[in-house]
VOTI-53425 format. One record per residue (C-alpha): residue number from 1; x, y, z. Coordinates in steps of 0.5 Angstrom, whole numbers, m for minus. Layout:
! VOTI-53425
(NUM; (X; Y; Z)),
...
END
This chain:
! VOTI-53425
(1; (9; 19; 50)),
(2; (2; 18; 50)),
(3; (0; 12; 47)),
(4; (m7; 16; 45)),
(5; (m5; 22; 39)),
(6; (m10; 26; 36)),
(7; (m8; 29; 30)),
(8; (m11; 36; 28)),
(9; (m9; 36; 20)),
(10; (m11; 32; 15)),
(11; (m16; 32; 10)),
(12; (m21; 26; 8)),
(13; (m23; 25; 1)),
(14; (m31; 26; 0)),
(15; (m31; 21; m6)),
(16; (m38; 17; m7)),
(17; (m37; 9; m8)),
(18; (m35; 6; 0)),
(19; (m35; m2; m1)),
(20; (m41; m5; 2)),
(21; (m40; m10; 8)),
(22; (m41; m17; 4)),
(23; (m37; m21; 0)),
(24; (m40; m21; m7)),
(25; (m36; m27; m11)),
(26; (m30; m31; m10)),
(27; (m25; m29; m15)),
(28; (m21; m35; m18)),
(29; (m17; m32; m23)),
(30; (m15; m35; m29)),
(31; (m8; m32; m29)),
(32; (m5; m29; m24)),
(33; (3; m23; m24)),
(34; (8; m23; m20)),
(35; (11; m16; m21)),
(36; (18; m14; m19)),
(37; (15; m7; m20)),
(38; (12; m8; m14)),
(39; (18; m8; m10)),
(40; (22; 0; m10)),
(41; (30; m1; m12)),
(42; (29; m8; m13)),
(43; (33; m11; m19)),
(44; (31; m18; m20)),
(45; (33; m24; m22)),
(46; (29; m30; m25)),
(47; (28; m37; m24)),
(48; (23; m40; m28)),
(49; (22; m39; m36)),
(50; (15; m40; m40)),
(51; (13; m46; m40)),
(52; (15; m49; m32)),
(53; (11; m51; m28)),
(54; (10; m48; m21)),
(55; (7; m50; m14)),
(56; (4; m45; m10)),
(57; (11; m42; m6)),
(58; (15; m44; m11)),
(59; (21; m39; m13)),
(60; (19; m34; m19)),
(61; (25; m30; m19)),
(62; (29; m27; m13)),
(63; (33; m20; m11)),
(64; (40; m21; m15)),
(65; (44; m17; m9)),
(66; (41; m21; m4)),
(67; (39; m28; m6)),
(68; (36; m31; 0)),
(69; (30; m26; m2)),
(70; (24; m30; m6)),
(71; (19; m28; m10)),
(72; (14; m34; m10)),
(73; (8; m35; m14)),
(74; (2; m35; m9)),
(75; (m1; m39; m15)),
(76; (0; m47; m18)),
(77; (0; m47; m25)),
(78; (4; m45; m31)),
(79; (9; m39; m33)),
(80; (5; m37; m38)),
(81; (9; m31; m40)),
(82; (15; m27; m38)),
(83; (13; m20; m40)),
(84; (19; m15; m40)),
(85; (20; m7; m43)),
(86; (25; m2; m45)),
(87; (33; m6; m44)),
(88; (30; m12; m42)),
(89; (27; m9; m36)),
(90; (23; m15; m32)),
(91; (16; m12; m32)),
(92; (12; m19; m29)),
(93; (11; m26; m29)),
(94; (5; m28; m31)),
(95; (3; m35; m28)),
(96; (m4; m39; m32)),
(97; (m7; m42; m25)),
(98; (m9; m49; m25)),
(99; (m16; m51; m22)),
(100; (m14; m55; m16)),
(101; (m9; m51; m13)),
(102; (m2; m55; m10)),
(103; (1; m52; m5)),
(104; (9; m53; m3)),
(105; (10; m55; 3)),
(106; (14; m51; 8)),
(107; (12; m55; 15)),
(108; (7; m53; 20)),
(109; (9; m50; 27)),
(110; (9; m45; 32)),
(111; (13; m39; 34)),
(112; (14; m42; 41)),
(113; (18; m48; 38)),
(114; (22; m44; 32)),
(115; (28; m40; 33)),
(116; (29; m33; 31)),
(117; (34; m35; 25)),
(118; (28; m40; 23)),
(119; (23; m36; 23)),
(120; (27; m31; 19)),
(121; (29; m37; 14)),
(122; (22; m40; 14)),
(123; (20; m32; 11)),
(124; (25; m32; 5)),
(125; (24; m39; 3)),
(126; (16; m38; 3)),
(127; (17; m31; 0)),
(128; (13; m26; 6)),
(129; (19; m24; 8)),
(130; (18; m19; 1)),
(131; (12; m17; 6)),
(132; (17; m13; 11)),
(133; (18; m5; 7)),
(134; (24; m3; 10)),
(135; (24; 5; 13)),
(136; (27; 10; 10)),
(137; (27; 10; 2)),
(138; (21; 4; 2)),
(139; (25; m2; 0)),
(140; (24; m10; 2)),
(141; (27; m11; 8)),
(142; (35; m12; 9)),
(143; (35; m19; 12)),
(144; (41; m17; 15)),
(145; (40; m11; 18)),
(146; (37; m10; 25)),
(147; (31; m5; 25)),
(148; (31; m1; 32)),
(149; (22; m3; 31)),
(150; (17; m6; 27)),
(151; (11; m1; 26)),
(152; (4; m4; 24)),
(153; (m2; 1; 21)),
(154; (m8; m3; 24)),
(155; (m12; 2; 20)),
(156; (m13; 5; 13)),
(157; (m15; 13; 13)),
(158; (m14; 13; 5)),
(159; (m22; 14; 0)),
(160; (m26; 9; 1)),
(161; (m21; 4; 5)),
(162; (m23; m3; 6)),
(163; (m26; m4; 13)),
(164; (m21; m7; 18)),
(165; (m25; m11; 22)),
(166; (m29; m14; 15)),
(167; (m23; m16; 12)),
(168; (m20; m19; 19)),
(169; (m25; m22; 21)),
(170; (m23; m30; 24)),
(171; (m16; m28; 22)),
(172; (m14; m25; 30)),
(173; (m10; m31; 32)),
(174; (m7; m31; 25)),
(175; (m4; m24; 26)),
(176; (m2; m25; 34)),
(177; (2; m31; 31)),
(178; (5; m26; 26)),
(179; (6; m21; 31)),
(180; (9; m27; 36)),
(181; (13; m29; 30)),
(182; (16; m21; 28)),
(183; (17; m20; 35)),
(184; (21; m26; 36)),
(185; (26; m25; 29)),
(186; (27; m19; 30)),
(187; (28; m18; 38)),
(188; (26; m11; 37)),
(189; (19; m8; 40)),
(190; (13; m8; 35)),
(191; (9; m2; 35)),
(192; (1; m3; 33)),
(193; (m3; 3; 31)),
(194; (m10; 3; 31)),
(195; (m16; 8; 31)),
(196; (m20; 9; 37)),
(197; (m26; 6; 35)),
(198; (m22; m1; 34)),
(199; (m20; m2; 42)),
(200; (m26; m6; 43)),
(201; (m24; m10; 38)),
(202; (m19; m17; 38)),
(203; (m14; m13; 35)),
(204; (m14; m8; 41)),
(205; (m11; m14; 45)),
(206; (m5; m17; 41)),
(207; (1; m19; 46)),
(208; (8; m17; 44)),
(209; (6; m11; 41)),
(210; (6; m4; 45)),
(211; (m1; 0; 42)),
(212; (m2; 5; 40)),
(213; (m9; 10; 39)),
(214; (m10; 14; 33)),
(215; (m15; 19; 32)),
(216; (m16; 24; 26)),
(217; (m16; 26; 19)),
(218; (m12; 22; 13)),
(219; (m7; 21; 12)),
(220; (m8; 19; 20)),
(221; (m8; 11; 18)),
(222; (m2; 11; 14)),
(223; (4; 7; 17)),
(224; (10; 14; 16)),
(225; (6; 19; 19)),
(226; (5; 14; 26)),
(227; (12; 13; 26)),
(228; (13; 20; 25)),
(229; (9; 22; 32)),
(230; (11; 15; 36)),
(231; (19; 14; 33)),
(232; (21; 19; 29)),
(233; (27; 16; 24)),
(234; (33; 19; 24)),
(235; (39; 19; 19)),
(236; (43; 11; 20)),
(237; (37; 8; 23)),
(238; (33; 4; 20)),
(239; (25; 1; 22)),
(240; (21; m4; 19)),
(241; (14; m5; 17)),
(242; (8; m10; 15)),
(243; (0; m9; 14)),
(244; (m4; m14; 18)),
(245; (m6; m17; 12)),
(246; (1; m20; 11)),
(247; (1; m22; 19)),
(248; (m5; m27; 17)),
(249; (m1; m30; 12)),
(250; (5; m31; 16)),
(251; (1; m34; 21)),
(252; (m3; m38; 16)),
(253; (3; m41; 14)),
(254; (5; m43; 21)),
(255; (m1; m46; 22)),
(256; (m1; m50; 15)),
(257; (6; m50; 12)),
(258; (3; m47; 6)),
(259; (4; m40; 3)),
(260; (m4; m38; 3)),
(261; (m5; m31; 1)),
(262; (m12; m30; 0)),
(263; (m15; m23; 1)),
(264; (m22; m19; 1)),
(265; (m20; m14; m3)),
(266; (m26; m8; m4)),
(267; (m28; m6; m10)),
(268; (m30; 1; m8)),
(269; (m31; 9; m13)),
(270; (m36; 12; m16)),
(271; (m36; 8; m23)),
(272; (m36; 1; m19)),
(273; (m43; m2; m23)),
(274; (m43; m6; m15)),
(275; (m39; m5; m8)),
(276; (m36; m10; m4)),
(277; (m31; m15; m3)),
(278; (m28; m20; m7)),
(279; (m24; m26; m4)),
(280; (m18; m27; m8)),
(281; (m10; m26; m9)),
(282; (m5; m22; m10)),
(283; (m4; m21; m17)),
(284; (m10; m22; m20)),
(285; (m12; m19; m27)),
(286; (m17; m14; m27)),
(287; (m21; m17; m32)),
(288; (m24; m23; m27)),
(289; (m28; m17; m23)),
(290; (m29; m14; m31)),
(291; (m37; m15; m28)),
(292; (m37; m9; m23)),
(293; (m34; m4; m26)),
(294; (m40; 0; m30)),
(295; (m40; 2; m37)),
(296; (m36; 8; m39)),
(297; (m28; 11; m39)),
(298; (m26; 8; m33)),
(299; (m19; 8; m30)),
(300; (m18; 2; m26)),
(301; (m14; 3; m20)),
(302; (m10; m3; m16)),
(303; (m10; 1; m9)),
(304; (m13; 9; m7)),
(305; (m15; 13; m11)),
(306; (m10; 19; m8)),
(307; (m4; 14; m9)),
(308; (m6; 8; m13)),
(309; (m3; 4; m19)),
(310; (m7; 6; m25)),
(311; (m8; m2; m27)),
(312; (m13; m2; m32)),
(313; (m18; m7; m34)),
(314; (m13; m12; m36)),
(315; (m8; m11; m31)),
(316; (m6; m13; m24)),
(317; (m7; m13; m17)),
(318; (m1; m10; m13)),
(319; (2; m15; m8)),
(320; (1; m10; m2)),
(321; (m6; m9; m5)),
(322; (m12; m9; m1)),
(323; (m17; m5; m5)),
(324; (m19; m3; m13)),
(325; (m22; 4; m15)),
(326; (m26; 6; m20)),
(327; (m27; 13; m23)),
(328; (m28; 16; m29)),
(329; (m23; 18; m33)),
(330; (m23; 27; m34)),
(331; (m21; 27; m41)),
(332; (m25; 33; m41)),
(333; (m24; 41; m41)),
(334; (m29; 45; m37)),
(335; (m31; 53; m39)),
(336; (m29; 58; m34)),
(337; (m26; 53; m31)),
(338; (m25; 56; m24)),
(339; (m28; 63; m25)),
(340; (m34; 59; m25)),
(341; (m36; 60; m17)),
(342; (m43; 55; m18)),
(343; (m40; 48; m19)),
(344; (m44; 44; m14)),
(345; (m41; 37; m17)),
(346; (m34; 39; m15)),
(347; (m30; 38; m8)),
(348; (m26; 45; m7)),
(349; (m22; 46; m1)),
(350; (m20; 52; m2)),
(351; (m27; 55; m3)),
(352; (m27; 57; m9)),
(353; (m34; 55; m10)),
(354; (m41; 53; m7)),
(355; (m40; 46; m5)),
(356; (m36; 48; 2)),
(357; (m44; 49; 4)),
(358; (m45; 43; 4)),
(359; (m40; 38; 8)),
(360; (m42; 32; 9)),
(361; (m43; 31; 1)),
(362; (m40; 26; m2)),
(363; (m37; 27; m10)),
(364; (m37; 23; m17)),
(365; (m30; 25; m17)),
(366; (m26; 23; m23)),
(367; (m18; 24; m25)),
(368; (m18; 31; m29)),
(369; (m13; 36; m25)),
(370; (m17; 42; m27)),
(371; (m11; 46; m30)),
(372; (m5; 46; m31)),
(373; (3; 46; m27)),
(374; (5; 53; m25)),
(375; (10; 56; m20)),
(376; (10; 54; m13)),
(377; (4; 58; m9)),
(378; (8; 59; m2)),
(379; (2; 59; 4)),
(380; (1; 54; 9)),
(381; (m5; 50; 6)),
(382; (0; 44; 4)),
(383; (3; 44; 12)),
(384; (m5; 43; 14)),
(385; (m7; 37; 11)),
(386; (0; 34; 13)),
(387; (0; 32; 20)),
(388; (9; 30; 21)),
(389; (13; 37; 24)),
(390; (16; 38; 17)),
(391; (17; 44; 12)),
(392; (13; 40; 5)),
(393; (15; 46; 0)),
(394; (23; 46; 2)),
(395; (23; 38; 2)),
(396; (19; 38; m5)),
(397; (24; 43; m7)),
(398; (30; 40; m5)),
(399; (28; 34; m9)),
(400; (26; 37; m14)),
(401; (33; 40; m15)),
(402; (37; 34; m12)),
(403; (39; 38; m6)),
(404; (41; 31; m1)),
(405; (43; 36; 5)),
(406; (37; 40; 4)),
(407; (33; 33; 3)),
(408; (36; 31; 9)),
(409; (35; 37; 13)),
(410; (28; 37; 11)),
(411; (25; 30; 12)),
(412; (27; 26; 6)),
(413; (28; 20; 11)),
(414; (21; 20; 15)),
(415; (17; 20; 9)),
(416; (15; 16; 3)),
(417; (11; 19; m4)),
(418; (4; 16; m1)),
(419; (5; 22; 6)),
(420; (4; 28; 2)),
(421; (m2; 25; m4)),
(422; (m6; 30; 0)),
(423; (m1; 36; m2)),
(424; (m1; 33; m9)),
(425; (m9; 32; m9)),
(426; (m10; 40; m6)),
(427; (m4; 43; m9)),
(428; (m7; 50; m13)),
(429; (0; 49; m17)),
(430; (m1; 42; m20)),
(431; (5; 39; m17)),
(432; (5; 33; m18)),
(433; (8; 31; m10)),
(434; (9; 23; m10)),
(435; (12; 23; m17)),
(436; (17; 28; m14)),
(437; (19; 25; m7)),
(438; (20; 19; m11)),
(439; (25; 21; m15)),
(440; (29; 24; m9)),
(441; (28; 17; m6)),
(442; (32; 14; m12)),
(443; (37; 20; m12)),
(444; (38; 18; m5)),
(445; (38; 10; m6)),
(446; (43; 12; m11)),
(447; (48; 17; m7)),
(448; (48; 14; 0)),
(449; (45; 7; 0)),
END
C-alpha cells in the first residue's frame, strides 16, 4: 500500500479564532483534577482520601479490574476533594498544587538498557500507560493484550487545532524515545501518520516507525480514520494508539525519572479575548485561563469544538487535552429560520443560503443547532464528509436500535464518536452522531467485552 493517502471526503470547519503562534503565559494552577471520566469503561478504585499528601506520579486511583493500571496525579500537593455524583459514581480527584513542585522518583534510563517487560512496568507505575487508547470501543489499554500495531496521528485536522510543530518543538528526541520505547514493549510495527507539510520536519525522520503521508480535509488528522486506510480492524483484533504529546512525556520520563506532564495547549474560538498557547498540565481548572476568555455567554470546551468536553469556566482540562474552545453559547431563536436565504453570518453546507460565495470566509460560530430533531434524511451527504468505506446511516441505525450484528456489519469496531462529528455537525436531522455511536460503544463493551 502506498505510503502517501489523499483523502477526497471531509469538511473542514471555517470557525474564527485559530491560536496565534506564541506562548501567552505560563499556567500554574492552583488545583489541578484527575477525572476517571476520562477514561471509557473505566471503573476505578481509589487510593488517596482528602487530606493526603501526593507527589508528582504518586497513585490517585486505579482500574479496579486490572490494578497494575495507575492514575497518577501529574501535581505535588494535597487532595483536596474526592467529588463524586449520582450512586457514588467517582467524577474526579482534585489535588490543591504546592508552589515547589516534588516529584516521585521512577529512575532515569534509556530504551536501549531496559527490557520490554520494564518498560512496560515503568508505564504502569508512573501512570502514562493510561496514555495508550486500546482499539476497538477507545478503552485504556489491556496491559495484557498484544496489539497487531500501534498507530500514531502526527497531526490534528479538528477547528483550530494546536500546531504540531509549535507545541512540539525541542520535544523530538522525546518522542523518538517514545516511539523506541512503544515499539520495544509491544514488538509490534509503529504506524506515524503525518500531513505532507510535515515531511521536512524532525517528525518525518522518527526511526522504528513506518510513515505514513496524509493529505485532505477533516477528519484526515484523526488516528481512526488513518488506521481505517492503512490497517483496517477487524472483529478479535485489536490495535493500539497514543498522541505525540503523551510520546514526550515517556521520553521526559526516561530521561528524568520524573512524570512531567506539561503541555502547550492552545486557546483558540471566536470569544477568546486573546489566541495563543498556555504551558500547563493536564487537569487544569478553567479559571487559571478566566483572563482570555472575552465577556458574554461563552461555553468553555476542553478540546475541539466538534468533539469537546463542555468543561465550563470552573472545569477541568481533559487528560488527552491539548486545546480549549471558546464560543458562544446559542440560547437564541432566529425568525425564519432557514427560509431566510440572506444569512452572511452562518456556514451552510448544503447551500442554503449566500454564504457558499464566499469560501474562504471564516465564521463566529456558536453551539445553536438551528432546529429541531427529525427522521433521518436518506441521501449521501454524511458519506461526503467521511472518508472511511463504511455505510454511516445503517451503523447509526443499528446503534440506535441495539442491533450488534448489523454494528457489526456496518463499522462498529473501526470507528469511535469523534470519526463521524462531521455528520452530527451537517446532519439536516439533527441527530446528535457521537452520542449515538457511543452508546453502541457501550452496548458492545457490555455484550462482547
Amino acid at each position: 500500500m502506498s505510503n502517501n493517502i489523499k483523502l477526497k471526503k471531509g469538511l473542514d470547519l471555517p470557525l474564527n479564532g485559530a491560536a496565534q503562534k506564541k506562548v501567552l503565559m505560563e499556567v500554574t494552577p492552583d488545583a489541578v483534577a484527575l477525572k476517571p471520566t476520562d477514561f471509557k469503561g473505566l471503573v476505578p478504585k481509589l487510593l488517596v482520601k482528602e487530606g493526603d499528601a501526593v507527589k508528582a506520579g504518586s497513585p490517585l486511583f486505579a482500574d479496579k479490574m486490572c490494578p497494575e493500571i495507575l492514575f497518577t496525579s501529574p501535581v505535588s500537593g494535597t487532595v483536596q476533594s474526592v467529588v463524586r455524583g449520582e450512586k457514588r459514581k467517582l467524577l474526579a480527584v482534585v489535588v490543591k498544587a504546592d508552589k515547589e513542585q516534588v516529584h516521585e522518583d521512577f529512575g532515569t534510563s534509556s530504551v536501549d538498557k531496559l527490557s520490554a517487560d520494564q518498560i512496560k512496568a515503568l508505564l504502569l507505575k508512573s501512570g502514562l500507560w493510561a496514555s495508550l487508547i486500546q482499539r476497538p470501543y477507545g478503552i485504556v489499554a489491556n496491559p495484557a493484550v498484544t496489539p497487531k500495531a500501534v498507530f500514531v496521528s502526527g497531526f490534528s485536522s479538528a477547528p483550530n487545532a494546536a500546531d504540531p510543530e509549535f507545541i512540539l518543538q525541542g520535544e523530538t528526541a522525546n518522542i523518538q524515545a517514545g516511539i523506541s520505547a512503544i515499539a520495544k514493549m509491544t514488538g509490534v510495527k509503529v504506524h506515524l501518520s503525518l500531513c505532507r507539510c510535515q515531511g521536512t520536519t524532525p517528525m518525518g525522520s522518527m526511526k522504528d516507525a513506518e510513515i505514513h503521508y496524509f493529505e485532505g480535509k477533516h477528519p484526515a488528522g484523526n488516528v481512526g480514520i488513518q488506521i481505517h486506510h492503512i490497517c483496517p480492524i477487524r472483529k478479535g483484533e485489536t490495535v493500539w494508539t497514543i498522541t505525540p504529546m503523551e510520546l514526550a512525556a515517556i521520553g521526559r520520563l526516561l530521561s528524568t525519572g520524573k512524570l512531567d506532564q506539561s503541555r502547550l495547549v492552545a486557546v483558540t474560538g471566536p470569544k477568546a479575548a486573546k489566541t495563543g498557547y498556555v504551558r500547563t498540565v493536564p487537569g487544569m481548572c478553567m479559571a487559571s485561563i478566566a483572563s482570555l476568555v472575552a465577556e458574554g455567554n461563552v461555553r468553555v470546551i476542553s478540546g475541539d469544538v466538534l468533539c469537546g468536553e463542555n468543561a465550563g469556566r470552573e472545569g477541568f482540562l481533559g487528560f488527552h487535552d491539548n486545546q480549549v474552545s471558546l464560543i458562544e453559547e446559542g440560547d437564541y431563536y432566529e425568525m425564519f429560520g432557514w427560509i431566510n436565504p440572506i444569512r452572511s453570518k452562518q456556514h451552510s453546507v448544503s447551500r442554503s443560503y449566500f454564504s457558499w460565495l464566499c469560501p474562504s470566509k471564516k465564521y463566529d460560530m456558536d453551539t445553536n443547532i438551528h432546529g429541531g430533531v427529525r427522521a433521518f434524511m436518506f441521501n449521501n451527504i454524511y458519506s461526503d464528509v467521511l472518508p472511511m468505506h463504511l455505510f454511516p446511516v445503517y451503523l447509526a441505525k443499528a446503534c440506535m436500535a441495539g442491533d450488534i450484528d448489523k454494528m457489526e456489519q456496518y463499522g462498529i469496531y473501526q470507528v469511535l464518536p469523534e470519526d463521524l462529528a462531521t455528520c452530527e455537525y451537517i446532519c439536516p436531522s439533527k441527530i446528535e452522531w457521537q452520542e449515538t455511536i457511543a452508546k453502541g460503544i457501550d452496548l458492545m463493551l457490555k455484550e462482547m467485552a
